[in-house]
C-alpha positions as CSV (number, residue, x, y, z in Angstrom):
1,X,8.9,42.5,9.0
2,X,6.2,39.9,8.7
3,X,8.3,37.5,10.0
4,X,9.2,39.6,13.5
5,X,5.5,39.6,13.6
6,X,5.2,36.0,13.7
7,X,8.1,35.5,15.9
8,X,6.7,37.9,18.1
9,X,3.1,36.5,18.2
10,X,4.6,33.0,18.9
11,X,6.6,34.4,21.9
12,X,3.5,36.0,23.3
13,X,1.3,33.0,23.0
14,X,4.0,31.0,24.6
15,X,3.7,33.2,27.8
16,X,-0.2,31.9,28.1
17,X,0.9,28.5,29.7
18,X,-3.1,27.9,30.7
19,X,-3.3,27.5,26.4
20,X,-1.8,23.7,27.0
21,X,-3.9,23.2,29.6
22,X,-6.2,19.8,29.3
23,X,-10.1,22.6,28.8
24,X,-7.9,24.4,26.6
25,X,-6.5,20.6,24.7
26,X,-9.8,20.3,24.2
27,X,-10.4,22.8,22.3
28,X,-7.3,22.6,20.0
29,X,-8.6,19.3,19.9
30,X,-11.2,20.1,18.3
31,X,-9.3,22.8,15.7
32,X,-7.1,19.7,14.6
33,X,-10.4,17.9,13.6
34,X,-10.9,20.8,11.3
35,X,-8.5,21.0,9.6
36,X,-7.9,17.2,9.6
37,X,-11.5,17.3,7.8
38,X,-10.3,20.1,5.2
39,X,-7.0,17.7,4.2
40,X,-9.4,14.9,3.9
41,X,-11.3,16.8,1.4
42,X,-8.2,18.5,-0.2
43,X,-6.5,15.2,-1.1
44,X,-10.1,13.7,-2.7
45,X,-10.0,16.9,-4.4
46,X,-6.3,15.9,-5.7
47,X,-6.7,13.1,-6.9
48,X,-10.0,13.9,-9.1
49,X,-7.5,16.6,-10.4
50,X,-5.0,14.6,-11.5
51,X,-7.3,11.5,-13.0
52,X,-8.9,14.8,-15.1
53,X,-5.8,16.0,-16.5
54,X,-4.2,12.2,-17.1
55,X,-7.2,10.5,-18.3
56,X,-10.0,13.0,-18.9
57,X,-12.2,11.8,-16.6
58,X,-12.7,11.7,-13.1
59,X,-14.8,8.8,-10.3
60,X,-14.2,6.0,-9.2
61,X,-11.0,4.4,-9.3
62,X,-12.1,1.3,-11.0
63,X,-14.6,2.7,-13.0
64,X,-12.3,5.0,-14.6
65,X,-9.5,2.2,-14.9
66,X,-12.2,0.2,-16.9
67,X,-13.2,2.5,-19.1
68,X,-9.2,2.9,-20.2
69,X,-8.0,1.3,-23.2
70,X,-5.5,-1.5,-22.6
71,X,-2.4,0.8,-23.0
72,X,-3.7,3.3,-21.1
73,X,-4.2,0.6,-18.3
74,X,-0.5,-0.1,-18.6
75,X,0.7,3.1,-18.4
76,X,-1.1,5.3,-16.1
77,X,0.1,2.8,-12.7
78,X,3.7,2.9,-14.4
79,X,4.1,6.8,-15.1
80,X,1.7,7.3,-11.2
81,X,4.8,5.3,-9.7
82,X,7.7,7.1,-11.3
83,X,6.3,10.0,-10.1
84,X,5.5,8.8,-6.6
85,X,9.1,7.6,-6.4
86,X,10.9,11.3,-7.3
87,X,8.4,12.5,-4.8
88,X,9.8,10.1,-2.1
89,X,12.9,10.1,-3.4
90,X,13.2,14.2,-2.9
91,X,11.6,13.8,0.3
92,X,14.6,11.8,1.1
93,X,17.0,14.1,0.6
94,X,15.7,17.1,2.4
95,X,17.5,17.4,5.6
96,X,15.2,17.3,8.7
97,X,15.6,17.1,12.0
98,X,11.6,16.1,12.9
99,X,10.0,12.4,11.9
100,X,8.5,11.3,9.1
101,X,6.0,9.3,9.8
102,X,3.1,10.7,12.5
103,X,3.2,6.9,14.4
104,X,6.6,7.7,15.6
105,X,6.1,11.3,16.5
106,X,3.4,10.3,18.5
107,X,4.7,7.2,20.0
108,X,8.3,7.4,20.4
109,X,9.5,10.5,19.4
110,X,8.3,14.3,20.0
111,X,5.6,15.4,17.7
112,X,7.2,16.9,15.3
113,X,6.8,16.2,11.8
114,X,8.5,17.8,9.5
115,X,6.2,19.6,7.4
116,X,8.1,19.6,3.5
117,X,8.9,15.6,3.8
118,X,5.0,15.7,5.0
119,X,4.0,16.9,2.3
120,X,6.2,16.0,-0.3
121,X,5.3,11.9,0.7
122,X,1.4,13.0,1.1
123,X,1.7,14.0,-2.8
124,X,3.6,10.8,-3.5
125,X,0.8,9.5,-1.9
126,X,-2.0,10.9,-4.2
127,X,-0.2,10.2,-7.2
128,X,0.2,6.3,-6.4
129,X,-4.0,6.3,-5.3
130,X,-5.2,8.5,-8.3
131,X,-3.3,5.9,-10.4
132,X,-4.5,3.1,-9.1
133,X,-2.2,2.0,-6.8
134,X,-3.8,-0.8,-4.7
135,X,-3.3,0.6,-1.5
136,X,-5.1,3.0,0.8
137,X,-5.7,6.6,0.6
138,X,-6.4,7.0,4.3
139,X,-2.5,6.8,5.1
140,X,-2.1,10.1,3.3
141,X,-4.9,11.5,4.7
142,X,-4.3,11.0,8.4
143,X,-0.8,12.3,7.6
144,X,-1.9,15.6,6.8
145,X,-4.0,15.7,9.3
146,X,-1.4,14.9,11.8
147,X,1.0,17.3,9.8
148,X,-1.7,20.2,10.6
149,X,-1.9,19.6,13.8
150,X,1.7,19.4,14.4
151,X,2.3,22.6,12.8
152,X,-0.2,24.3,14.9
153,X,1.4,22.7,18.1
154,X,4.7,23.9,17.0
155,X,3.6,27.6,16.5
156,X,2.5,27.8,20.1
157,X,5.6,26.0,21.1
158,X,3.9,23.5,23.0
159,X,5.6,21.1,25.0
160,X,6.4,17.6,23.9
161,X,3.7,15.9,26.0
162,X,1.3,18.2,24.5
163,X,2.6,18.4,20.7
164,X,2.3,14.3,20.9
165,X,-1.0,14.6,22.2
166,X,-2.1,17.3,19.7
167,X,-0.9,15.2,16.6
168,X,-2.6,12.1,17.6
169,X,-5.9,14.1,18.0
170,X,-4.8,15.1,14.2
171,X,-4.4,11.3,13.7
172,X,-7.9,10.3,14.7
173,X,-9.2,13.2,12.8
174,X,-8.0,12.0,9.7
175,X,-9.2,8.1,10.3
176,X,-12.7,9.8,10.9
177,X,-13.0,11.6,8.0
178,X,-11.9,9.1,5.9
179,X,-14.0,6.6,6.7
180,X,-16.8,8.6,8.6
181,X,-15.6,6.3,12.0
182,X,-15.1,9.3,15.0
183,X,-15.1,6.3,17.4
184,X,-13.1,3.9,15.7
185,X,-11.0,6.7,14.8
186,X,-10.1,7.7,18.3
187,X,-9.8,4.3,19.6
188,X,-7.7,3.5,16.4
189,X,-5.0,6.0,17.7
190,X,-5.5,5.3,21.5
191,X,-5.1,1.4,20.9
192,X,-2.7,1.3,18.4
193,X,-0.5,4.6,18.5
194,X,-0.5,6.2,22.1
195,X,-1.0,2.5,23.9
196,X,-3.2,4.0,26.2
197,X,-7.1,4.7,26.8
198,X,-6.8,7.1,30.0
199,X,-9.7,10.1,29.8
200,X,-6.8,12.5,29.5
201,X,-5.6,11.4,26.5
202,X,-8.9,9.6,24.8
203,X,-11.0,12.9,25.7
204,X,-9.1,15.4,22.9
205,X,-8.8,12.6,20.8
206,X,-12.7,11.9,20.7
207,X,-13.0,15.9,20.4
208,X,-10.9,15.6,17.7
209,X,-12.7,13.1,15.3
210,X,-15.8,14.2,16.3
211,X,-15.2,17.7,15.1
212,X,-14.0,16.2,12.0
213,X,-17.0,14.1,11.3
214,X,-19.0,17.2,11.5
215,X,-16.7,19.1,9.2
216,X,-17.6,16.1,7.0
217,X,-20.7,16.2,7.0
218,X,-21.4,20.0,6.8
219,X,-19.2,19.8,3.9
220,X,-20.9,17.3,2.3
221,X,-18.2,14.5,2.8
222,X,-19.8,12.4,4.6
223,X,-21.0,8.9,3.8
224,X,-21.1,5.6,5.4
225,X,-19.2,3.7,3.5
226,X,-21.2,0.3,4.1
227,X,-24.4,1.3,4.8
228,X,-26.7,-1.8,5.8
229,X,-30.6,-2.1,6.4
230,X,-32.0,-4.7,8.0
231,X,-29.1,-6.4,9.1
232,X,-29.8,-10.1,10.8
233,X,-29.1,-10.6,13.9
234,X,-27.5,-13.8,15.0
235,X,-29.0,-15.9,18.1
236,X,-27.7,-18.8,19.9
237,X,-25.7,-21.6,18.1
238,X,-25.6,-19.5,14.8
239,X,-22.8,-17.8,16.5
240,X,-20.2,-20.8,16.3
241,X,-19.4,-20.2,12.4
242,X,-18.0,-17.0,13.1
243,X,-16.2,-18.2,15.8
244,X,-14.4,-20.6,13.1
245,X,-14.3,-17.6,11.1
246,X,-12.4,-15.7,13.2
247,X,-9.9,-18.6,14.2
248,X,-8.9,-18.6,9.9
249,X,-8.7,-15.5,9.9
250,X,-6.4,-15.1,12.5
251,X,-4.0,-17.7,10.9
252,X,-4.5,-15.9,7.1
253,X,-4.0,-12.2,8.6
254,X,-0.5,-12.7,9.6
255,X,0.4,-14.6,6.2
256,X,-0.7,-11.5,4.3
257,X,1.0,-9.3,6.3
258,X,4.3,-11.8,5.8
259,X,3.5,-11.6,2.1
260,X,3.8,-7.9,2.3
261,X,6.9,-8.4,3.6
262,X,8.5,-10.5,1.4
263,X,7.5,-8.4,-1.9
264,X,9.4,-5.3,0.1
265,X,12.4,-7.4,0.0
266,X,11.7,-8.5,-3.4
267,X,12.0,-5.1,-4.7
268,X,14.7,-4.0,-2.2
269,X,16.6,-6.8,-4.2
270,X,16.4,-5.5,-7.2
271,X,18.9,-2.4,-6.3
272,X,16.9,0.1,-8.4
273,X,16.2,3.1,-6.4
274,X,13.2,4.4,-5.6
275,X,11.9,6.3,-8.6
276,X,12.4,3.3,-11.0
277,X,11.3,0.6,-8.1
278,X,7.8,2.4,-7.8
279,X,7.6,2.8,-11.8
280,X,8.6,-1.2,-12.1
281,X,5.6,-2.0,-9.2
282,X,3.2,0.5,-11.4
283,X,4.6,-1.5,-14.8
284,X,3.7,-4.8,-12.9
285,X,0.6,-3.6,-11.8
286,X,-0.8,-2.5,-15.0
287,X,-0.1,-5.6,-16.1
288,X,-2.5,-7.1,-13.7
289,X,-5.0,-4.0,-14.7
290,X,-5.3,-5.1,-18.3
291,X,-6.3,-8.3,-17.2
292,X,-8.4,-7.3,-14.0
293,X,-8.7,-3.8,-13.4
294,X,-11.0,-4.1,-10.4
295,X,-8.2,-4.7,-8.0
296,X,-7.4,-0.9,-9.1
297,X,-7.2,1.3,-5.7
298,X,-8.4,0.2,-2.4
299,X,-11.8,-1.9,-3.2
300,X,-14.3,-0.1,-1.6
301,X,-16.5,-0.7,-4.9
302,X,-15.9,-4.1,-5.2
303,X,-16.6,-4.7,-1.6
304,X,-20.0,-2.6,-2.0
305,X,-20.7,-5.3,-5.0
306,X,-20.0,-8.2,-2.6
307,X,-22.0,-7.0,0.2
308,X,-25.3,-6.3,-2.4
309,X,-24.8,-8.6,-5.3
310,X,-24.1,-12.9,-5.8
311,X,-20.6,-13.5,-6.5
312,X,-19.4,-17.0,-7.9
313,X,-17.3,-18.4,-5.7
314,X,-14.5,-18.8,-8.3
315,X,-15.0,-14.8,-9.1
316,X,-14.3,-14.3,-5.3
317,X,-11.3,-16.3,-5.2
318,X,-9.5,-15.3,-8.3
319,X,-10.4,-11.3,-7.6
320,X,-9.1,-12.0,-3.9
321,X,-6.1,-13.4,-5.4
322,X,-5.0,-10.3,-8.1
323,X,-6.1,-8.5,-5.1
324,X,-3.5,-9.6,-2.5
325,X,-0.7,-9.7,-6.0
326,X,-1.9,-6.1,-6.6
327,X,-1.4,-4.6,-3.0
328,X,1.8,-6.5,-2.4
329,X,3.4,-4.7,-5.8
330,X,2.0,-1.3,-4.7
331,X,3.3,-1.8,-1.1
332,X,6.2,-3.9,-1.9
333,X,7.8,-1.7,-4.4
334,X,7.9,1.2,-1.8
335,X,4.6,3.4,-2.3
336,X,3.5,5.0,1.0
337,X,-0.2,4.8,1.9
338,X,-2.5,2.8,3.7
339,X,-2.6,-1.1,3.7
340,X,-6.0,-0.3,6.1
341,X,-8.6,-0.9,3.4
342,X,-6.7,-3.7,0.7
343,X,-7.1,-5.7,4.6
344,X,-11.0,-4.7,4.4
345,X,-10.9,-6.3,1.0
346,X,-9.5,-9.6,1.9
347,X,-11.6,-9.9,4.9
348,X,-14.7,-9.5,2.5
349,X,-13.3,-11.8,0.3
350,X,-12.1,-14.0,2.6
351,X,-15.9,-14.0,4.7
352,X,-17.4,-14.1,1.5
353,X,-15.7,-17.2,0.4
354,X,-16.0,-18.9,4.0
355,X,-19.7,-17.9,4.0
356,X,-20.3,-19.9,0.7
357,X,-18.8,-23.0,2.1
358,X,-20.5,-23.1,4.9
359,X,-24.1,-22.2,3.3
360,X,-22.8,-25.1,1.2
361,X,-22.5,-27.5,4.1
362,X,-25.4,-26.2,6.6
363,X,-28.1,-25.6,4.1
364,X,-30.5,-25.4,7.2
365,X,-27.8,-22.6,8.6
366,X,-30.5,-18.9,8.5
367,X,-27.6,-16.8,8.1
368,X,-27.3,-14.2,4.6
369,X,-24.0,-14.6,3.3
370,X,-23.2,-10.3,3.8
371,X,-23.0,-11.6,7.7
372,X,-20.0,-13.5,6.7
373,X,-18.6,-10.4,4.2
374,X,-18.8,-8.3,6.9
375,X,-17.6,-10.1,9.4
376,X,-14.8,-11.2,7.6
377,X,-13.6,-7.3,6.9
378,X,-13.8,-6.8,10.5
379,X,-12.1,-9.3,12.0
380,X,-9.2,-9.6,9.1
381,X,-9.0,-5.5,10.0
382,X,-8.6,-6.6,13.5
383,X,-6.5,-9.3,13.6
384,X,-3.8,-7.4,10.9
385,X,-3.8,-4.0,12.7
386,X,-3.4,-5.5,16.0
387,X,-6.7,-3.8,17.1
388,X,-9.9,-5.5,17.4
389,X,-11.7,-3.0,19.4
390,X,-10.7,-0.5,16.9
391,X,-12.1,-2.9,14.7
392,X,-15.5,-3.3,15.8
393,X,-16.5,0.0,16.7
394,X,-14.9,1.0,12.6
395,X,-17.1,-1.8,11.2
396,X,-20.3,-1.0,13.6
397,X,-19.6,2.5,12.2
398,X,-19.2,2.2,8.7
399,X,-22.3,-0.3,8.1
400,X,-24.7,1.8,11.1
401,X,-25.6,-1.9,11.8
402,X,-25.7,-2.6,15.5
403,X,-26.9,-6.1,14.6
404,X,-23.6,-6.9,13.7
405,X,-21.4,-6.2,17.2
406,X,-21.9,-10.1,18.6
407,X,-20.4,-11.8,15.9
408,X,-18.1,-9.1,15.3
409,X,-17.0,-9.2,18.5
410,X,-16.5,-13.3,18.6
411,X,-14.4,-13.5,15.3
412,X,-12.5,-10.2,16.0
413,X,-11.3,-11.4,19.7
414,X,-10.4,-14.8,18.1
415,X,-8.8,-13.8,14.9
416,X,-7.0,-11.5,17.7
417,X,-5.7,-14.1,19.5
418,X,-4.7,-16.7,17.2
419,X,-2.9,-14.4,14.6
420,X,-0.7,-12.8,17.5
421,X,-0.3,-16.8,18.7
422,X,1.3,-18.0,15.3
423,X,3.4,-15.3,14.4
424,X,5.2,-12.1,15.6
425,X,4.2,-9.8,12.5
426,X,1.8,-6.5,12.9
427,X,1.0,-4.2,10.2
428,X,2.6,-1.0,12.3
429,X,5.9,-1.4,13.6
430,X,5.1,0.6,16.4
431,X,2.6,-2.0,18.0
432,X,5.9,-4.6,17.9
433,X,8.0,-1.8,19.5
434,X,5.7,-1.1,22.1
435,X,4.7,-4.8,23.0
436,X,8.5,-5.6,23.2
437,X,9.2,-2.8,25.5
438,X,6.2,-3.8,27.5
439,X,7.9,-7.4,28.0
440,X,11.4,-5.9,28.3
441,X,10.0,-3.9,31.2
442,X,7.9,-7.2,32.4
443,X,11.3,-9.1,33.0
444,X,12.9,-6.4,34.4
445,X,10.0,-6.2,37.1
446,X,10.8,-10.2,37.3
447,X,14.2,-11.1,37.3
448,X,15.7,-10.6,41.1
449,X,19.4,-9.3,41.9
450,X,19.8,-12.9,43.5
451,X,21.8,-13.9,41.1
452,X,24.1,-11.2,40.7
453,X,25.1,-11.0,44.1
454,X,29.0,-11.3,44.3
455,X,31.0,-11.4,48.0
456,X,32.1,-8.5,49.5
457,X,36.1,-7.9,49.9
458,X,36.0,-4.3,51.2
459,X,34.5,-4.5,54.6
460,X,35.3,-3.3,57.5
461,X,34.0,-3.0,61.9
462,X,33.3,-0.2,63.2
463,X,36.0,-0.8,65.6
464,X,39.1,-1.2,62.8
465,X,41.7,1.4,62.7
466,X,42.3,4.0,60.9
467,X,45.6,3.1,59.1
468,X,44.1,-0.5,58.3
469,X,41.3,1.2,56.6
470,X,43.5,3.4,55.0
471,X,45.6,0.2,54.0
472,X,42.3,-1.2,52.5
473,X,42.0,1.5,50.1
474,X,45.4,1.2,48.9
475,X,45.0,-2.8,48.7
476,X,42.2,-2.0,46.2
477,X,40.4,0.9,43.7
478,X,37.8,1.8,45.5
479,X,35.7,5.1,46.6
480,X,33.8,3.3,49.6
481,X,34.5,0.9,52.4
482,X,31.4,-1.0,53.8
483,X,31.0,-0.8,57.6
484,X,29.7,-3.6,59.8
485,X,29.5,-4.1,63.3
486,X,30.4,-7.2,65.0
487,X,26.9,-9.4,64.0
488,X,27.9,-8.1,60.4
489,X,24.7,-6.1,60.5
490,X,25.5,-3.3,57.8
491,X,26.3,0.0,59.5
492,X,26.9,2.9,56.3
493,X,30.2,3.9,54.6
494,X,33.3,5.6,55.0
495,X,34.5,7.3,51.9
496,X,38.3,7.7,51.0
497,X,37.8,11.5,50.5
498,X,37.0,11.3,54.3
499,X,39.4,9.4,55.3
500,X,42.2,11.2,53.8
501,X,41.4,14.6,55.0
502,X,41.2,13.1,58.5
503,X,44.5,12.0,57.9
504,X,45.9,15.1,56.4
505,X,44.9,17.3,59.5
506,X,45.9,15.0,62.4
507,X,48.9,12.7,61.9
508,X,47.5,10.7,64.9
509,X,44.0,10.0,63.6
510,X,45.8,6.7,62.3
511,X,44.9,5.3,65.9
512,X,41.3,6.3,65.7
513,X,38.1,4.2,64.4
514,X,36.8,4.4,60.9
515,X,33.3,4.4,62.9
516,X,34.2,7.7,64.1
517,X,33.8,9.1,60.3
518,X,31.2,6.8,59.4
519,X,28.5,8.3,56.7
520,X,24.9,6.0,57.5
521,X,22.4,7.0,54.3
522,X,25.3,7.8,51.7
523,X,25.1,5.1,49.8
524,X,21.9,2.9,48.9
525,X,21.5,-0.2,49.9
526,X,19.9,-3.2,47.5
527,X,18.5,-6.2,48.5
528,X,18.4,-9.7,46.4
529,X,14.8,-9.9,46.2
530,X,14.8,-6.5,44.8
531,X,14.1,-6.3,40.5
532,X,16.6,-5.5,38.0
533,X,14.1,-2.7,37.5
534,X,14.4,-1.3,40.2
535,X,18.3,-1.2,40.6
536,X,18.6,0.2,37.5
537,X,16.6,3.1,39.0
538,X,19.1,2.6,42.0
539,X,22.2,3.0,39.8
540,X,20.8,5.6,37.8
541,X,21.0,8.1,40.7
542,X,24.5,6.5,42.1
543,X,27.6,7.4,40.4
544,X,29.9,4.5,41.7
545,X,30.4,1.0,40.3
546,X,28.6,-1.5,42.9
547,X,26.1,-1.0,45.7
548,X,25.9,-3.3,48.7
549,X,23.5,-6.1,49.2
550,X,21.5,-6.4,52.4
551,X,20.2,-9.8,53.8
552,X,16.1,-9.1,53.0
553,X,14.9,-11.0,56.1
554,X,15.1,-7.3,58.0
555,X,18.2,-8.4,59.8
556,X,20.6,-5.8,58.0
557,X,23.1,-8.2,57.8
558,X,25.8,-7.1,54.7
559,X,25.8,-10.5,52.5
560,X,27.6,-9.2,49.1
561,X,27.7,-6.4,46.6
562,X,26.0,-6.1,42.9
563,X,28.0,-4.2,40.6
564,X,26.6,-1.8,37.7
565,X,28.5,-4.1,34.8
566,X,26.4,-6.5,36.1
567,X,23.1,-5.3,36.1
568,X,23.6,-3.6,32.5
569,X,25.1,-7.4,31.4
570,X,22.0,-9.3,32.6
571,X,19.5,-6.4,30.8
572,X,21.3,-6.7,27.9
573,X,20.6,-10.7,27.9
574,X,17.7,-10.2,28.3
575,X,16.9,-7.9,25.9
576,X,19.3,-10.2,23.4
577,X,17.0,-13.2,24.3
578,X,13.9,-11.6,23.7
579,X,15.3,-10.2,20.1
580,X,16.3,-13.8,18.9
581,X,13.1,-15.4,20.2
582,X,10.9,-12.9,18.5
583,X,8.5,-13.3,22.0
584,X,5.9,-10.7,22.6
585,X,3.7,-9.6,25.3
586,X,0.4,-11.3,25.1
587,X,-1.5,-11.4,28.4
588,X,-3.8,-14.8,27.1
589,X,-0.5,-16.6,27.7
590,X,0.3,-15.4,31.4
């Protein structure tokens, strides 16, 4: 009975077509920023539950790890990953036809997200953070953000434009209420996961995180995470360190990423499956906890230390170094989260250390040594994610600092730059995928049909005969025979369909012209100047094998034929050659 009801109700709202509407986005827009907001708050609520019942106590992550005897250190991370692991490992056997992960549903897929795997990896999730996992909680958050908003799209029976749309405004919702960024947040999905920054789509989305940002803060979960006061500003020639900054930066932001990489295939090595691989990375871990358990979670308080306290520069560098160890067994060993906030942590570091030296060297140099801290965060954040606009607004955001937005803006651009210069790596998959399709599609637009050009055997003058056409059609397979007239200017077609019914209804049509059953626009004509992009589109629409090839000086003269294989050869060398030279699009080098 209930479930007639639903089915019913779902049927009705599907009739109100004005509901997906763009007013109407809006304000579903601004629904998924709800809720977004309430699974924010839901999974903090989660893991204070479970560091209660495991350890007694609840906080912050580090402060909780430090007050754990040594064992206890050891084998919270360890029993936190075996549980993770069953979680993903039951996730993986549920049979769903929807994604996984909201960056492809939103990207390249339809919007659907399938809502047990959702939430099944969301708890695997929690149980990695409140353990200590170094990795970020925001991953699980925005998921089940974007797993609310999906489910709502789904219920209306949206369409897939609008479902896509709908869980990327769930997406920036969750970034905003995790890190209290409705900007950043929006431009975080805009630049990163839809590609694109048009009104249509960037309007819901700042609806969106908005609405969760005031959810937030009604709720009392609001907090700028960095919070400066009287932040410096920096004037004239003081700029040129961060500059420097931002050019390190964007060589170490792609080395950690690589890092990452190689600890994934470290574990995958191993042959252990997910449950014990996630309890071997939480064995390893606590390890590193007895010894340091400040790299426990994602470092916000350690960061908070850095920005307000004096760190030796040999604490910075050997807590930067557990760090990065830390985060690549978390990540390596499979654990699903965010890798958002361990970047924050090496920028900080990273800044901080930078900073020191360069204090060191310029004594004169007026600058506080948080400058470089924070600039650091930003532009490793930038640089790893792919985003430095993102970036900038997040860190603006987070710190309320507008003081900050010139050098920000300087080492973010740069790190930018270089660390998509040095190395094709990017900390979401999608970004690579989109960039390589955006170069695909760039040397499709490029590459001309010159090349492919190949003579034309089955021609004939408007003035041939109708048994030596005929005769031409049994000489060779084809459906078409391309008429010219005596300048070879390119008349049109006669097709062998045509031509045999002529035949079949008057014996003495064999003395006739083919011009007399000449078809003009039948078939489309290409010309060598003409993209591979655009013959694609050509063929697409065509159902034959080859097209004929016009001469492009406006004469009409017939010069050769391109044939489908051909086209669909040279995009597939393309595409080959573009795979084994790892190249992406990067408009600083055009």
């Amino acid at each position: 009975m209930i479930a007639h009801s639903v089915l019913s109700m779902r049927k009705r709202l599907q009739g109100f077509k004005w509901l997906s509407d763009m007013p109407a986005m809006l304000a579903w827009a601004v629904l998924a920023g709800i809720l977004g907001a309430l699974a924010t708050l839901a999974f903090h609520q989660g893991m204070r539950f479970v560091q209660q019942v495991v350890t007694g106590q609840h906080g912050g992550i580090v402060a909780v790890t430090e007050s754990l005897p040594w064992y206890m250190r050891l084998l919270f991370p360890t029993l936190g990953g075996l549980c993770a692991g069953i979680l993903l490992w039951l996730a993986g056997r549920l049979p769903s036809g929807s994604n996984s992960d909201y960056m492809e549903a939103v990207a390249i897929g339809d919007g659907r997200l399938s809502i047990r795997q959702g939430l099944l990896r969301s708890l695997s999730s929690l149980m990695t953070v409140a353990s200590g996992g170094s990795i970020g909680r925001e991953g699980a958050m925005v998921h089940l953000a974007s797993l609310s908003a999906s489910a709502i799209g789904r219920f209306t029976l949206f369409g897939e434009a609008r479902l896509r749309l709908l869980v990327a405004c769930g997406a920036a919702a969750g970034v905003a209420a995790a890190y209290g960024a409705p900007i950043a947040g929006a431009v975080f999905v805009a630049e990163i996961v839809l590609g694109t920054m048009t009104m249509s789509s960037f309007g819901p989305l700042l609806m969106a995180a908005v609405s969760a940002h005031l959810t937030m803060r009604m709720l009392g979960g609001y907090h700028a995470p960095y919070e400066m006061t009287n932040v410096q500003a920096v004037a004239g020639w003081d700029i040129l360190p961060f500059l420097v900054l931002g050019v390190l930066i964007g060589l170490a932001a792609p080395a950690f990423l690589k890092l990452l990489n190689l600890f994934r295939t470290l574990f995958k090595r191993t042959g252990l499956g997910l449950p014990l691989r996630l309890a071997l990375g939480g064995l390893l871990l606590g390890l590193l906890l007895i010894v340091m358990p400040r790299v426990a979670g994602n470092g916000f308080s350690v960061v908070s230390s850095m920005l307000h306290s004096d760190w030796a520069w040999y604490s910075v560098l050997l807590i930067l170094a557990f760090k990065v160890l830390a985060t690549g067994l978390t990540v390596g060993s499979g654990a699903v989260g965010g890798v958002f906030t361990p970047a924050i942590f090496v920028g900080a570091a990273f800044g901080t250390l930078f900073g020191q030296l360069t204090l060191l060297i310029l004594p004169g140099l007026d600058l506080p040594l948080y400058l470089f801290t924070l600039v650091g965060m930003g532009a490793f954040l930038g640089a790893a994610t792919s985003a430095p606009f993102m970036a900038i607004l997040m860190l603006f955001e987070m710190t309320l600092s507008y003081q900050l937005v010139l050098p920000l803006i300087v080492a973010c651009v740069m790190a930018y730059f270089v660390s998509r210069g040095v190395a094709e790596v990017a900390m979401y998959e999608v970004t690579l995928v989109r960039e390589r399709d955006a170069l695909l599609r760039h040397k499709l637009r490029h590459t001309t049909l010159a090349e492919l050009v190949r003579p034309a055997d089955t021609v004939v003058s408007t003035t041939t005969q109708m048994r030596d056409a005929l005769q031409m059609f049994l000489d060779y397979p084809v459906r078409y025979l391309y008429v010219v007239n005596e300048e070879q200017v390119y008349q049109g077609v006669i097709a062998q369909p045509d031509l045999t019914r002529m035949l079949l209804d008057d014996n003495a049509a064999q003395e006739r012209v083919v011009g007399d059953i000449l078809r003009m626009d039948f078939v489309k004509t290409l010309y060598p100047n003409m993209s591979l992009d655009e013959a694609q589109e050509h063929f697409v629409s065509f159902a034959g094998e080859r097209l004929p090839v016009l001469n492009g000086d406006g004469s009409g003269r017939l010069i050769g034929v391109v044939y489908k294989s051909a086209v669909l050869e040279k995009y597939s060398a393309i595409k080959r050659s573009l795979d084994a030279s790892g190249e992406v699009m990067l408009d600083a080098r055009r």
